[in-house]
Structure formats: structure tokens, C-alpha cells
C-alpha atoms as one frame of an Amber mdcrd trajectory, in Angstrom:
protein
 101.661  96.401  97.601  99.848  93.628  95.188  99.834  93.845  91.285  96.942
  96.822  90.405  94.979  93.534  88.812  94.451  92.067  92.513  91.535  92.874
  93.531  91.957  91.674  97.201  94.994  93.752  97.531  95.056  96.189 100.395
  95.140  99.857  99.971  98.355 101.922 101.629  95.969 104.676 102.800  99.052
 106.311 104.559 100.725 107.930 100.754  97.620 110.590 100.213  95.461 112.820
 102.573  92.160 111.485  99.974  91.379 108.625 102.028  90.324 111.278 104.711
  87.484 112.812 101.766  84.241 111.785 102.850  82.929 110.387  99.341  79.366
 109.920 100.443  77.229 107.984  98.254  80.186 107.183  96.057  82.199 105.774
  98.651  81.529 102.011  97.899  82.610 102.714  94.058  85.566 104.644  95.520
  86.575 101.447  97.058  85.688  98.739  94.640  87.984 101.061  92.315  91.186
 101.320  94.605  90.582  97.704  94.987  90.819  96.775  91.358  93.892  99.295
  89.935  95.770  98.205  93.998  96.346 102.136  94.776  94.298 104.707  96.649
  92.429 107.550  95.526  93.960 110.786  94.947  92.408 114.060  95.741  89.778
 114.982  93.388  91.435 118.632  93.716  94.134 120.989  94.159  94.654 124.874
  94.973  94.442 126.866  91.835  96.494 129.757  90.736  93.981 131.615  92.688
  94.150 129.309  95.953  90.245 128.149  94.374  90.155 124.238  94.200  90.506
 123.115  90.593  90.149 119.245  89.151  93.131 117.034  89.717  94.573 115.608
  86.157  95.869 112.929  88.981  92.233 111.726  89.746  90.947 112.248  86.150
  94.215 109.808  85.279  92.904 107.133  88.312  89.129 107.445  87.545  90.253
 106.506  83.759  91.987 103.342  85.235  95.075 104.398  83.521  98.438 103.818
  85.184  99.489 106.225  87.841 101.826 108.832  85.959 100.547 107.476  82.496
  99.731 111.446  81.772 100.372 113.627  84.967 103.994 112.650  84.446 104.523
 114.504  81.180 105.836 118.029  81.291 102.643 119.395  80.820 100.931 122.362
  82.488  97.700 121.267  83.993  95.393 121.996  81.858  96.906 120.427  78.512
  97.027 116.824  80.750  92.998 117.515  81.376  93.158 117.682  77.491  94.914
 114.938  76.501  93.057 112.636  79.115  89.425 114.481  78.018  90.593 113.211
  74.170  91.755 109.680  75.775  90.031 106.918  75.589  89.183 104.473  78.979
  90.692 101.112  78.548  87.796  99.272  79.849  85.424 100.754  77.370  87.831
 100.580  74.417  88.053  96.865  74.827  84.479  96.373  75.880  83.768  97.971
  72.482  86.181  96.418  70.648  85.054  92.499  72.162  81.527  93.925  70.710
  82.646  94.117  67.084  84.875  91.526  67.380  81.691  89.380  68.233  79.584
  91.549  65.123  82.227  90.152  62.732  82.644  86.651  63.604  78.830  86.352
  63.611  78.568  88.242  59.985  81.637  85.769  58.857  79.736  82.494  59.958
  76.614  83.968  58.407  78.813  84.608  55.163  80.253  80.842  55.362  76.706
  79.908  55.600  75.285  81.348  52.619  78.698  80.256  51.117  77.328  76.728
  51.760  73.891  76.711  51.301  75.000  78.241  47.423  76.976  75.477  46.481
């Protein structure tokens, strides 16, 4: 399989029973996103204590972008690894947001050298 950051890689379908969900309207962002982080979906759930579906920290982990394992592989019980990746952060966004400041301060520094110049 290609590097997750190929986004022409192809997906080995065969490894999980999700690429059998029918994801409906969603199913074009479903692929766009196996395409970019190179792995397939996992199931969105799994049998409860009760046998009741309950949300997959594995698909909370992929829709996050975050590295396969990155939290489901801790010895956590399910519900602390929805925790920790409900108080995570997404990648994407974090550097989106940080490329936004980043862009806030160099514009309030040239503004500073400016005034700097038109002073003296």
C-alpha cells in the first residue's frame, strides 16, 4: 500500500467488512478520505456490552485523520479513547488555524516596521 499522503493510492478493501456499509450521501467524502490518509474506512460501530451498536473509537481516530492506532492502541477501555480523541484536536484544523495567525502576525509585524519607518 502507498504512503497515507498519496492520494492516488488504492484502497485494500479486503482488511475490514466497512467497505460493504452503504454510506449514502456521504459516500463520495468516504472515499476522497480513504484516498488521502491510503487506508479504508473502519466500521463506524461495534456490539456493545449489551450486543447494541456503540461508536467505534477506531472510526472517530480515522475521521480525525490521525494515524491508525494513534489512540485505539492505548490500553484504554473504550470509552476513555472517545475521551481523549473528543479533547483532541484534528491536525488539519490545528494547522489551518495556526497558518491563520501565523499570517495575523506577519501582517501586524510589517504594519509595525511600517510605522517604525514612517516615525523616523
Amino acid at each position: 500500500m502507498s504512503s497515507p499522503n498519496n492520494t492516488t493510492s488504492k484502497i485494500d478493501r479486503s482488511r475490514t467488512s466497512a467497505s460493504l456499509i452503504d454510506w449514502g450521501v456521504y459516500a463520495a467524502a468516504v472515499n476522497r478520505w480513504e484516498r488521502r490518509l491510503g487506508r479504508p474506512t473502519p466500521r463506524p460501530t461495534q456490539p456493545g456490552q449489551h450486543g447494541r451498536p456503540v461508536l467505534a473509537p477506531a472510526f472517530v481516530e480515522h475521521l480525525m485523520g490521525l494515524p491508525s492506532g494513534w489512540v485505539t492502541s492505548l490500553p484504554l477501555p473504550r470509552t476513555a479513547q472517545l475521551r481523549a480523541l473528543g479533547n483532541g484536536v484534528v491536525p488539519q484544523q490545528a494547522a489551518y488555524a495556526i497558518s491563520l495567525l501565523l499570517d495575523d502576525l506577519a501582517a501586524l509585524t510589517i504594519n509595525d516596521v511600517r510605522q517604525v519607518v514612517d516615525a523616523a
